[in-house]
N, CA, C and O atoms as a GROMACS GRO file, in nm:
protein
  124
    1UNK      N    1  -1.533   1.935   0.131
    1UNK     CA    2  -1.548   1.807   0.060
    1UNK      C    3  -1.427   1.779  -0.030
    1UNK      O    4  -1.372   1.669  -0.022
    2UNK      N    5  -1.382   1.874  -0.117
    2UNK     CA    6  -1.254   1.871  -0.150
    2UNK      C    7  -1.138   1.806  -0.087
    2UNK      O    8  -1.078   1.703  -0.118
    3UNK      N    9  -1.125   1.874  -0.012
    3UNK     CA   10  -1.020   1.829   0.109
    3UNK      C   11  -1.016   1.701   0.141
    3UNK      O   12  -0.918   1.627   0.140
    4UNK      N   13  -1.168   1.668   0.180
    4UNK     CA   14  -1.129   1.533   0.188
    4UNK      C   15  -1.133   1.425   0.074
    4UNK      O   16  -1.096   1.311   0.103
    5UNK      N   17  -1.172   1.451  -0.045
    5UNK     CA   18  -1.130   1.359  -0.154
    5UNK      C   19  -0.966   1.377  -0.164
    5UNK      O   20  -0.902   1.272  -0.162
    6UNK      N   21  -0.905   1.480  -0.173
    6UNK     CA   22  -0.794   1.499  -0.192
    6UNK      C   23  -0.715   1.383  -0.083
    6UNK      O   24  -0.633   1.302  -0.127
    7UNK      N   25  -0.748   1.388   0.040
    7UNK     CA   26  -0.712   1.301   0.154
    7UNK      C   27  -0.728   1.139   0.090
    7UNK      O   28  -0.635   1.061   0.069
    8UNK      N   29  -0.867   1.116   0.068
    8UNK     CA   30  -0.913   0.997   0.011
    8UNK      C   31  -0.859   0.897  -0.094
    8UNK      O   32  -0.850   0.774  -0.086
    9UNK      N   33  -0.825   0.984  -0.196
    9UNK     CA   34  -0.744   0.904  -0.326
    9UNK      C   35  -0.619   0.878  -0.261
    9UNK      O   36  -0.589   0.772  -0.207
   10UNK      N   37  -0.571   0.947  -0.267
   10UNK     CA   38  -0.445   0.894  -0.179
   10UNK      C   39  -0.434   0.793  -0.188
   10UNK      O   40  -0.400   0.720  -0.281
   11UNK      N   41  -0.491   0.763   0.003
   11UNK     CA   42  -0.531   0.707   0.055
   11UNK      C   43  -0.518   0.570  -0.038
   11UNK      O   44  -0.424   0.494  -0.066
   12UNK      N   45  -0.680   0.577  -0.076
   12UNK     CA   46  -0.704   0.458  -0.208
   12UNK      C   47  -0.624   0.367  -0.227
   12UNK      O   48  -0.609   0.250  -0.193
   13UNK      N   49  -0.558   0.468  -0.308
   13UNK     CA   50  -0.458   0.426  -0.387
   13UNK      C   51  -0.348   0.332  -0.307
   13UNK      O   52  -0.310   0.229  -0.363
   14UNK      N   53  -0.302   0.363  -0.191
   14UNK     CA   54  -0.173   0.336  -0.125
   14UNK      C   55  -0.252   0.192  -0.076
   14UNK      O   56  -0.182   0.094  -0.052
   15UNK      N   57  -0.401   0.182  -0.062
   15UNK     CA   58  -0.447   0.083  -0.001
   15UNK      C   59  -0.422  -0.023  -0.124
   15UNK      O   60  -0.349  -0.119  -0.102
   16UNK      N   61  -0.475  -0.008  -0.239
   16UNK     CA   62  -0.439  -0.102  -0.382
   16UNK      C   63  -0.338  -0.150  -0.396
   16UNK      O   64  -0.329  -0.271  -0.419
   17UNK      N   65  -0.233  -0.069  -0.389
   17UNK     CA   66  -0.035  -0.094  -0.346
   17UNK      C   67  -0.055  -0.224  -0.273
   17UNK      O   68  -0.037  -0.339  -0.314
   18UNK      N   69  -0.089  -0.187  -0.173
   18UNK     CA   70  -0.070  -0.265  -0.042
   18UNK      C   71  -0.114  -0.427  -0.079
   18UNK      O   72  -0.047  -0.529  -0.062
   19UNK      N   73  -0.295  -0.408  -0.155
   19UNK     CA   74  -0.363  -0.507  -0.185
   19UNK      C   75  -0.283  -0.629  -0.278
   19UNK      O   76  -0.300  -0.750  -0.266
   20UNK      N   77  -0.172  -0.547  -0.392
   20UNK     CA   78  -0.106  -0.581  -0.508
   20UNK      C   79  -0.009  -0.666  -0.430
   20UNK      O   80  -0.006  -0.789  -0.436
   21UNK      N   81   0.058  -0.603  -0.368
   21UNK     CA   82   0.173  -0.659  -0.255
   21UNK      C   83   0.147  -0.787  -0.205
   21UNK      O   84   0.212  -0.886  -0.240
   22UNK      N   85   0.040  -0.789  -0.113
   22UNK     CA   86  -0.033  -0.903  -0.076
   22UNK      C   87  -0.001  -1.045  -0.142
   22UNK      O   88   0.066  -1.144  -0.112
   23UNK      N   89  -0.112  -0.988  -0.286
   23UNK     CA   90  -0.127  -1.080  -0.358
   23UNK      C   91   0.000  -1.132  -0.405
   23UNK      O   92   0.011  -1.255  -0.411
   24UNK      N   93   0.108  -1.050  -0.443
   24UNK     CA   94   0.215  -1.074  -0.510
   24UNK      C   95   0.274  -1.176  -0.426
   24UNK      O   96   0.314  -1.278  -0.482
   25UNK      N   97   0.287  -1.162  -0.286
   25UNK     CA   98   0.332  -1.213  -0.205
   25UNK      C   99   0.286  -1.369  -0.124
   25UNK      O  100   0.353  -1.426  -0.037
   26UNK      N  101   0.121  -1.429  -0.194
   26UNK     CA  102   0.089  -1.523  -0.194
   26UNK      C  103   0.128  -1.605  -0.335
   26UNK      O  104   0.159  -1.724  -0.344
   27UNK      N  105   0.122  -1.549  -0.394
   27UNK     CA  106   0.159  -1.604  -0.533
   27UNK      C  107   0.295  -1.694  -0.514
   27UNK      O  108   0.312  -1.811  -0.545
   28UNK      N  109   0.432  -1.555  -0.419
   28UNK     CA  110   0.566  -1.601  -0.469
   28UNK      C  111   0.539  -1.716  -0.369
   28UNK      O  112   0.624  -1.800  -0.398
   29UNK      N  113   0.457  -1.768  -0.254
   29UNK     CA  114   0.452  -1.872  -0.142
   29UNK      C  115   0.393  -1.943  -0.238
   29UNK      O  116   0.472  -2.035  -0.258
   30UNK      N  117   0.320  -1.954  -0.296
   30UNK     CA  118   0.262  -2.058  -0.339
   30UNK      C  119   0.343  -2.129  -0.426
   30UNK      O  120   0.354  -2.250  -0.408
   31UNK      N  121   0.426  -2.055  -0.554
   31UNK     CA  122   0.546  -2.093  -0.617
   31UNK      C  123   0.640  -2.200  -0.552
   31UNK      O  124   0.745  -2.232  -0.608
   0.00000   0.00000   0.00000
């Protein structure tokens, strides 16, 4: 179970990046 939280946050995390990006990236279109 370890193992795979360890896998998981990561993970997470890199997905939130991604989410931030996104957004950042409708924002500068909408500008």
């Amino acid at each position: 179970m370890a193992v795979v939280l360890g896998m998981l946050i990561p993970f997470l995390k890199y997905q939130l990046i991604i989410a931030q990006a996104i957004e950042w990236d409708k924002l500068e279109i909408k500008t």
